[in-house]
C-alpha positions as CSV (number, residue, x, y, z in Angstrom):
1,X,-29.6,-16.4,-16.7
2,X,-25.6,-15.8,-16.4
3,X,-25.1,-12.6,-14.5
4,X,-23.4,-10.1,-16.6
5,X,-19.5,-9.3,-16.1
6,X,-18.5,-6.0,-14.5
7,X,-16.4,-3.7,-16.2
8,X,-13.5,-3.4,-13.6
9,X,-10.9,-0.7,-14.9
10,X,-7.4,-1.8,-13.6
11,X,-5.4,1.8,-13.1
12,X,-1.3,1.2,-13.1
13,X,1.7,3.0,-12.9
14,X,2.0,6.2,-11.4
15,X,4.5,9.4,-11.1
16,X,6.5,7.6,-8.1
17,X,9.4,5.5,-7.5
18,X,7.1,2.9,-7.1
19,X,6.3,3.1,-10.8
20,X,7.5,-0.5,-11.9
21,X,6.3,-1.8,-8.5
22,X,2.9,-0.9,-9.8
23,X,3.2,-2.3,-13.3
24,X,4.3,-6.0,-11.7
25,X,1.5,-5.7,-9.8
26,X,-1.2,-5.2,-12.2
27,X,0.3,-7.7,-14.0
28,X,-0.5,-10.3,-11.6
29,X,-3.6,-9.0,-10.6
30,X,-4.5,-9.1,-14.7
31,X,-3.2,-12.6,-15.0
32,X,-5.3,-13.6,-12.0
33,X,-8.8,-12.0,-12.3
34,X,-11.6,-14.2,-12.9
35,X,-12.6,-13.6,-16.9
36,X,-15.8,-15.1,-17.0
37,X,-17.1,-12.5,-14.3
38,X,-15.1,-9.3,-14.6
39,X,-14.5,-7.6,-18.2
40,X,-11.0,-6.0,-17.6
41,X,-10.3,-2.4,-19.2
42,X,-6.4,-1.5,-18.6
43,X,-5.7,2.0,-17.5
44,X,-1.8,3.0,-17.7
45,X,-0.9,6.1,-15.8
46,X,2.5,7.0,-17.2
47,X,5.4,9.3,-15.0
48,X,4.2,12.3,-16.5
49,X,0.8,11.0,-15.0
50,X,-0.8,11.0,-18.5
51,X,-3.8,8.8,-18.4
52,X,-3.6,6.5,-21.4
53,X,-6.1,3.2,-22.8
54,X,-3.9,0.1,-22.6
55,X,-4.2,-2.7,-24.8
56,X,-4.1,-6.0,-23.4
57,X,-1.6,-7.9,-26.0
58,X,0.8,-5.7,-25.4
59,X,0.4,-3.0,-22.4
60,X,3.8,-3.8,-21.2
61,X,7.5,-3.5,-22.2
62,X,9.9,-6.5,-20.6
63,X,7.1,-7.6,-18.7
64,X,9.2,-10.6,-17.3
65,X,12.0,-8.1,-16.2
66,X,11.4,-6.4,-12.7
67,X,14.4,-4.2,-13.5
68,X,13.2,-3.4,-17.2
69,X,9.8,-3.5,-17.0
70,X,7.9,-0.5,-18.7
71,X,5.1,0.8,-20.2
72,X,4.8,1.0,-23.9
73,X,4.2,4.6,-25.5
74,X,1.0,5.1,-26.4
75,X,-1.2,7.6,-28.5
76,X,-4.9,7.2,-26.9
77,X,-4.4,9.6,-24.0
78,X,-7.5,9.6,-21.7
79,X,-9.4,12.4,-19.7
80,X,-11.6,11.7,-16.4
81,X,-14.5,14.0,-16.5
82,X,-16.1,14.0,-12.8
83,X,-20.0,13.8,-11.2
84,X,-22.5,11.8,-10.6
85,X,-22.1,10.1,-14.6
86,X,-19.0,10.1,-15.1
87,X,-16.8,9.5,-18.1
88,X,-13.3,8.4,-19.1
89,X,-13.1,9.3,-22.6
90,X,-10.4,9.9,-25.3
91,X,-8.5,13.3,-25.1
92,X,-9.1,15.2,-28.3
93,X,-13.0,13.8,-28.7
94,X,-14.2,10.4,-29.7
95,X,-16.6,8.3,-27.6
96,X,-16.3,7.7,-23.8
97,X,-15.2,4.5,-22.7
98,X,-18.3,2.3,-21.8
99,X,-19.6,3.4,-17.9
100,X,-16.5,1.4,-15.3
101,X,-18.6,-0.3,-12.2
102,X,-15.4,-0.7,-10.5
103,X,-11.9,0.4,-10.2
104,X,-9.1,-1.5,-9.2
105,X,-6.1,0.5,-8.4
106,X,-3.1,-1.1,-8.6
107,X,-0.9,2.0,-7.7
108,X,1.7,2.6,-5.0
109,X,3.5,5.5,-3.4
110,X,2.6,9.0,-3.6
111,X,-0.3,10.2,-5.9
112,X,-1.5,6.7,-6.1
113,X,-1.7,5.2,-2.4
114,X,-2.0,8.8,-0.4
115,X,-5.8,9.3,-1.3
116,X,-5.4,11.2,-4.3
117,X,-6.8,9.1,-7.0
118,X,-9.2,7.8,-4.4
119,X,-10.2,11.8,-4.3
120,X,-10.4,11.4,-7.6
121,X,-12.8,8.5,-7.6
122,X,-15.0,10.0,-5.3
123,X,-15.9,12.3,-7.3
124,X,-16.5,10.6,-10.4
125,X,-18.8,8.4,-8.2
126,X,-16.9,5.2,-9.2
127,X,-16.7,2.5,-6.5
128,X,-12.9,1.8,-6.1
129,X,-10.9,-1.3,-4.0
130,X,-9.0,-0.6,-0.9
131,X,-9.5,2.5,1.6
132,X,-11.1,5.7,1.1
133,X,-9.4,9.6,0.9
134,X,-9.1,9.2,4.9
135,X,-7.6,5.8,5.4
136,X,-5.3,6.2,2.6
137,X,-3.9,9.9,3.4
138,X,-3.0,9.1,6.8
139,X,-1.5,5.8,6.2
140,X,0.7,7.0,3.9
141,X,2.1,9.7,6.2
142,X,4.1,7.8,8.6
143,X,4.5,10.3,11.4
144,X,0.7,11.2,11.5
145,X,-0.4,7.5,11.3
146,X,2.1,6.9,14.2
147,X,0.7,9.6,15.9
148,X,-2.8,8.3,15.8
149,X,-2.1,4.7,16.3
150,X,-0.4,5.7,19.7
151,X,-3.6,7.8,20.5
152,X,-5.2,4.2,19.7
153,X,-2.7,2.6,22.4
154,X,-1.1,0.8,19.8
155,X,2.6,0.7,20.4
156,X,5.0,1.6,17.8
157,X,8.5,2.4,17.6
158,X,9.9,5.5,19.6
159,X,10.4,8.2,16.8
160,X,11.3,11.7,15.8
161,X,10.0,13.3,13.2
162,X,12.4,15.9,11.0
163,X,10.6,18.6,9.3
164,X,13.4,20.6,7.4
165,X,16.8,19.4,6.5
166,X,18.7,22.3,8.5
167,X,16.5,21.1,11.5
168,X,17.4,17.6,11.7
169,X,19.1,17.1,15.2
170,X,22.9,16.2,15.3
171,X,23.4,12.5,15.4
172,X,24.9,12.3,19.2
173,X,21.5,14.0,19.8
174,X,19.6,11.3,17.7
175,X,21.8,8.4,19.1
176,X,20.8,9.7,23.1
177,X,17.2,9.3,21.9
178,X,16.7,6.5,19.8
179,X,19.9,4.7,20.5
180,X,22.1,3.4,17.6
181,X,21.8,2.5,14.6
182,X,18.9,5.0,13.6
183,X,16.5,4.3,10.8
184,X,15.9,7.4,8.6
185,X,13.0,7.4,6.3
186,X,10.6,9.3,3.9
187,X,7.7,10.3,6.1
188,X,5.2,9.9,2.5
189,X,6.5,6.9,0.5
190,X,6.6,3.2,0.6
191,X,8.3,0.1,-0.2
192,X,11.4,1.0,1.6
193,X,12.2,3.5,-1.5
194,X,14.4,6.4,0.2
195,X,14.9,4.1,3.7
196,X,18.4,3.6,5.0
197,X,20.3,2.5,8.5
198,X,22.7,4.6,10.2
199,X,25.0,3.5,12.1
200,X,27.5,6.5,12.0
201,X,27.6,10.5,11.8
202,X,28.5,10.3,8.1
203,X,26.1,6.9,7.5
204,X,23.3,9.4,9.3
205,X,24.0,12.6,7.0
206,X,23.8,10.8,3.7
207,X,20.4,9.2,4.9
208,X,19.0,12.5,5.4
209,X,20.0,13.7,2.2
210,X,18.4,10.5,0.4
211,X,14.9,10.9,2.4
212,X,14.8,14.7,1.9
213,X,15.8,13.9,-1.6
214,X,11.9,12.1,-1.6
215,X,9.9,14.4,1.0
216,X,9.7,17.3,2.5
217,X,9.2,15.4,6.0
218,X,11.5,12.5,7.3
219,X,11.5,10.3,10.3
220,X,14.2,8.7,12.7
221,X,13.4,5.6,14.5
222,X,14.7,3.2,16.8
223,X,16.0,0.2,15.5
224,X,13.8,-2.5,16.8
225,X,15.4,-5.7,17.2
226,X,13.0,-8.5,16.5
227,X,11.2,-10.4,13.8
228,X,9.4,-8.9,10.9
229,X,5.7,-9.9,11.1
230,X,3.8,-9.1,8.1
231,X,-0.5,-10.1,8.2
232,X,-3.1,-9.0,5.9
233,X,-6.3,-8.1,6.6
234,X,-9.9,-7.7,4.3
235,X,-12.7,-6.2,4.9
236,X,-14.7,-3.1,5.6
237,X,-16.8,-2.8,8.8
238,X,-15.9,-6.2,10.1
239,X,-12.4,-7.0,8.6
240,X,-10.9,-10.1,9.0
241,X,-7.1,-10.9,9.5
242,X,-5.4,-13.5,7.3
243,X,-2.5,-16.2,9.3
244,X,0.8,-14.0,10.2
245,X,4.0,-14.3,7.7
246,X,7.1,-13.5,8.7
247,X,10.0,-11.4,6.5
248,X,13.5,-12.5,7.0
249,X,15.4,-10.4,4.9
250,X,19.4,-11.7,4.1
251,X,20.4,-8.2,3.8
252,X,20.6,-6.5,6.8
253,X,16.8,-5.1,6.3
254,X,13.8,-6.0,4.0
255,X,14.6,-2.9,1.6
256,X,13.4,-1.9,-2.1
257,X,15.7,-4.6,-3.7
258,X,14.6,-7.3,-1.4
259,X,10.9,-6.7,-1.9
260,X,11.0,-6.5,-5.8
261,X,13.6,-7.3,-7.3
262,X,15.6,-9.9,-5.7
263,X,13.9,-13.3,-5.3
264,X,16.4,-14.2,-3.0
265,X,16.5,-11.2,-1.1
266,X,14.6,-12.3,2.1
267,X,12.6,-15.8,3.1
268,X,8.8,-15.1,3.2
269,X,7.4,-17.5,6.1
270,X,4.3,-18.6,5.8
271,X,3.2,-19.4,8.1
272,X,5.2,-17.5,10.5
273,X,6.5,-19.8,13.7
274,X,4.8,-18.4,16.3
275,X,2.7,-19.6,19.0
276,X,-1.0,-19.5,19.6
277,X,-1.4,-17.1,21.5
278,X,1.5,-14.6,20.1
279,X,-0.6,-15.0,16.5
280,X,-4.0,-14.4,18.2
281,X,-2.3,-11.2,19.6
282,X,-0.8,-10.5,16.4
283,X,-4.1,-10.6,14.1
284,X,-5.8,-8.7,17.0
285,X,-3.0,-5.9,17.1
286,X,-3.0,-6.1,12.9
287,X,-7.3,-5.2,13.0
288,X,-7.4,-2.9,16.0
289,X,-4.6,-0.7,13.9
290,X,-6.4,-1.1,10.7
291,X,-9.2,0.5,12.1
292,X,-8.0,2.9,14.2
293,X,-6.8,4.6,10.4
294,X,-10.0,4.3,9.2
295,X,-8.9,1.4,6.5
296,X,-11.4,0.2,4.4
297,X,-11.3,-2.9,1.9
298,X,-7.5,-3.8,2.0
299,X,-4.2,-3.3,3.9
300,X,-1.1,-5.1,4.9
301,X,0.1,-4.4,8.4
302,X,3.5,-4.8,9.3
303,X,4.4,-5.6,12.7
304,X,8.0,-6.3,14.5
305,X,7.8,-9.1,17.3
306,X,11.1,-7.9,19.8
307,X,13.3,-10.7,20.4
308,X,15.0,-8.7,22.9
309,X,14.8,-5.7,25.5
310,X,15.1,-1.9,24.2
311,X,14.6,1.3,25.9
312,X,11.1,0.4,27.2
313,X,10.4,-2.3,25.4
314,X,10.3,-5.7,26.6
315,X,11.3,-9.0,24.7
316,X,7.7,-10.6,23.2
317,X,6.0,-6.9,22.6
318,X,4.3,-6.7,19.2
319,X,4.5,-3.5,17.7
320,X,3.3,-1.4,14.6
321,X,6.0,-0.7,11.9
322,X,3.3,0.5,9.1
323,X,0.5,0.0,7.3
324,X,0.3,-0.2,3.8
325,X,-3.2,0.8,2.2
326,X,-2.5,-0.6,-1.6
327,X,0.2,-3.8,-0.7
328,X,2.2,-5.1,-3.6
329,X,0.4,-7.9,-5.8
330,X,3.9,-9.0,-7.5
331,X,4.9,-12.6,-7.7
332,X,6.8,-12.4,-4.6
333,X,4.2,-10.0,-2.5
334,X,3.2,-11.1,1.1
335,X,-0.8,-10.0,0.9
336,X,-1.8,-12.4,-1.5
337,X,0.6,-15.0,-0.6
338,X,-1.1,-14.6,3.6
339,X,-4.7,-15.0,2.2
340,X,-3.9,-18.0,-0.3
341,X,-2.2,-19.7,2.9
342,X,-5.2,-18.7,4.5
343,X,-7.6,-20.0,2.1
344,X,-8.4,-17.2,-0.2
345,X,-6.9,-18.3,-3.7
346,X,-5.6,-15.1,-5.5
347,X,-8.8,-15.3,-8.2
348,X,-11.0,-15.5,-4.8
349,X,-9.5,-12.5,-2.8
350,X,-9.7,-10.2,-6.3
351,X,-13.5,-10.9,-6.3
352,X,-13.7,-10.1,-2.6
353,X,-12.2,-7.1,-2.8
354,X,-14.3,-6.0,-5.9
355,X,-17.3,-7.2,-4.0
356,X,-16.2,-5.2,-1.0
357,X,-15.6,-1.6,-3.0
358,X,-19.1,-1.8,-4.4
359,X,-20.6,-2.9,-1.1
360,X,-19.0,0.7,0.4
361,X,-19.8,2.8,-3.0
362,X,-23.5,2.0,-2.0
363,X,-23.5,2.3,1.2
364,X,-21.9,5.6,0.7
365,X,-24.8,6.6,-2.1
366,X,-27.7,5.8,0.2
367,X,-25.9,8.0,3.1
368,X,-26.1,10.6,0.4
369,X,-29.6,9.8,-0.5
370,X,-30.6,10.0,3.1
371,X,-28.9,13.3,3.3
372,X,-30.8,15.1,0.4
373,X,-33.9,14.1,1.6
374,X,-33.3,15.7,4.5
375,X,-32.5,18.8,3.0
């Protein structure tokens, strides 16, 4: 007898920046899932963060258009009612929404990527891709994940971390520590959105504005001069790391534009050029720092590869940049591109990671089971 098809809710959009990152992602991911196994039900989460039912035909506005893309107004709001049987059903009554067995989030950026929704999920009970409330809180906060991944001796950039505006050190200060120029960043948001290079007083003091303009907590790093090395890696307690790329970006640094909405905005490698050895080291470095911030499912790591001598740093040391806990599905996106290279096809790796949430949403209910029969 056939099997028959999961329901696998696909949850897009989002109150951040990343907003139309998201929709181009579920887009793909849509497009690619495998229809004869999975039964997709389209959730659209609009900047309001108003949970609405999406139809298929028509869930998205200028859908070819990175720079237009939207969500379509809709009238069939939803609610999430939490516990052990959960329900998504209609806001203002009517019948739930048939029982999920999945959920695919397809959401970047804050209240989306920073554990969250995964809360969320939890405690409806519904199995859900990538990591967990842990994994995904601390990866999304840059200066804690740093923090731990250099407890994990895993280098990664020198840093400072900025917690107020009015505390933010003077620029000759910053420049004596981290040398010039000085990246200055959100510490909580992703895809380069609020990210800029100083290489002057004024350049510095107009970064800080645009990062405390997106958080309440900002970061100054050292430039590291070297190659971008991006690998992905799958799994949950024995994760696996797919062949390195590398990002080399035509504009100075791989920002927001480069990443979504200019195709010609950086070369994506694949594979990257790198030796044996330097890509064992490099999928090693990519799955000791997944775990060491307790990912689960998926994440991409980005690593730099120095090309020359810095501070302490010595030319051929791999180090950390990030992790990113939900990585960009678009057309242009460096997870799924890795694991297609690596021979995962795009329908292939969305089954694995389905496969993979529900494998953890058990394991997690018979820890549970264990529990109360203990009490």
């Amino acid at each position: 007898m056939t099997e028959p098809r999961l329901r696998v809710g696909v949850l897009f959009g989002g109150e951040s920046p990343e907003h139309e990152v998201s929709l181009q992602s579920a887009k793909n991911v849509i497009e690619a899932i495998d229809r004869d196994r999975y039964e997709v039900v389209l959730i659209g989460i609009d900047r309001r963060g108003r949970w609405h039912l999406a139809d298929e035909s028509r869930f998205l506005r200028n859908a070819s258009d990175p720079r237009r893309i939207r969500l379509p107004a809709s009238t069939t709001g939803l609610a999430v009612a939490v516990g052990r049987n959960a329900e998504i059903a209609p806001l203002g009554g009517g019948d739930p929404l048939p029982p999920l067995d999945v959920i695919f989030p397809v959401l970047h950026g804050p209240l989306g990527e920073d554990g969250a929704v995964q809360g969320l999920l939890r405690l409806a009970h519904l199995p859900f891709v990538g990591p967990g409330v842990l994994g995904s809180s601390v990866c999304m906060d840059k200066d804690v994940a740093k923090r731990l991944l250099r407890d994990a001796a895993i280098p990664v950039a020198p840093f400072i971390t900025v917690l107020a505006r009015g505390e933010a050190p003077p620029w000759d200060d910053a420049v004596e520590a981290l040398g010039a120029p000085v990246f200055v960043k959100p510490a909580n948001m992703g895809s380069s959105v609020g990210v800029s290079r100083a290489d002057t007083n004024s350049e510095y003091e107009r970064a800080l504005d645009e990062a405390f303009s997106f958080d309440t907590k900002v970061l100054l790093e050292r430039t590291i001069r070297g190659r971008e090395i991006e690998i992905s890696v799958l799994g949950n307690e024995t994760p696996e790391a797919s062949i390195p790329g590398e990002i080399a970006p035509r504009h100075g640094f791989y920002s927001y534009e480069a990443k979504y909405l200019d195709e010609g905005g950086a070369d994506l490698l694949i594979p990257a050029d790198l030796d044996p050895a330097t890509t064992a080291r490099a999928r090693d470095l990519a799955i000791r720092a997944f775990r060491a911030l307790c990912c689960e499912g998926m994440s991409r790591v980005d690593l730099f590869l120095t090309t020359e001598a810095c501070g302490d740093l010595e030319t051929g040391e791999l180090i950390v940049n990030e992790i990113n806990t939900i990585p960009g599905f678009t057309r242009i996106s460096m997870y799924p591109k890795l694991w297609a290279a690596s021979g995962v096809p795009y329908p292939e790796l969305i089954d694995r990671l389905i496969r993979l949430a529900i494998e953890r949403a058990e394991r997690e209910d018979r820890l549970a089971s264990a529990i109360d029969l203990e009490t």
